[in-house]
N, C-alpha and C positions, 0 to 999 in steps of 0.2 A: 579446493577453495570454492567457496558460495560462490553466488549471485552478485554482482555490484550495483547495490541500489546508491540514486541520486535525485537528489530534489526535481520534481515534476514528471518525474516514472509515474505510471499507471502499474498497480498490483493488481492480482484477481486474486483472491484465496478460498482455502476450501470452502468455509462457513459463510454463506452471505449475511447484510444485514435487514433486520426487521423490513425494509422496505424493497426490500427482492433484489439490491443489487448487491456483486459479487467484487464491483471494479473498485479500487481504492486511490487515488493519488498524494504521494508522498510532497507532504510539507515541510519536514526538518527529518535527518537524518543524524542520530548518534546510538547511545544507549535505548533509549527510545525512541520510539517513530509518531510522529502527529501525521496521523491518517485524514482526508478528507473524504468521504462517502462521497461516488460520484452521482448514484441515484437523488440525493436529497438532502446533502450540502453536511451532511455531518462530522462533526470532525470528534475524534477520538486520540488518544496518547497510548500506545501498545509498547510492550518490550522487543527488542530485537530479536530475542530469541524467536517469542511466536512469531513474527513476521517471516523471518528465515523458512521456522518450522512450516506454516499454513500456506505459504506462497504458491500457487498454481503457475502461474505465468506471470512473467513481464514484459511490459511494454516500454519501452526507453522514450524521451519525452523527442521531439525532432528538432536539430538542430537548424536556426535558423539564419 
């Protein structure tokens, strides 16, 4: 069994984006995932799968 992502995880993945960050925070979770770039606010819609695939690390959000 994967990884259990949930709304406000921090990803890192292999490929960073254009603006050199690598860290991603998850906005919605299903078939899709709505990424938000933590470098520079951009947000993105990815498949699961590559998310799964490209994932480096997770960071689980803290419970407060």
């Amino acid at each position: 069994m994967g990884l259990i992502y949930d709304v406000g995880d921090i990803v890192t993945l292999k490929k960073g984006h254009p603006c050199g960050s690598k860290e991603w925070e998850i906005l919605r979770v299903g078939a899709d995932f709505r990424l938000k770039c933590m470098g520079c606010g951009h947000m993105i819609m990815v498949p699961r799968k590559m998310v799964e695939k490209n994932t480096r690390n997770l960071k689980k959000k803290t419970q407060e």
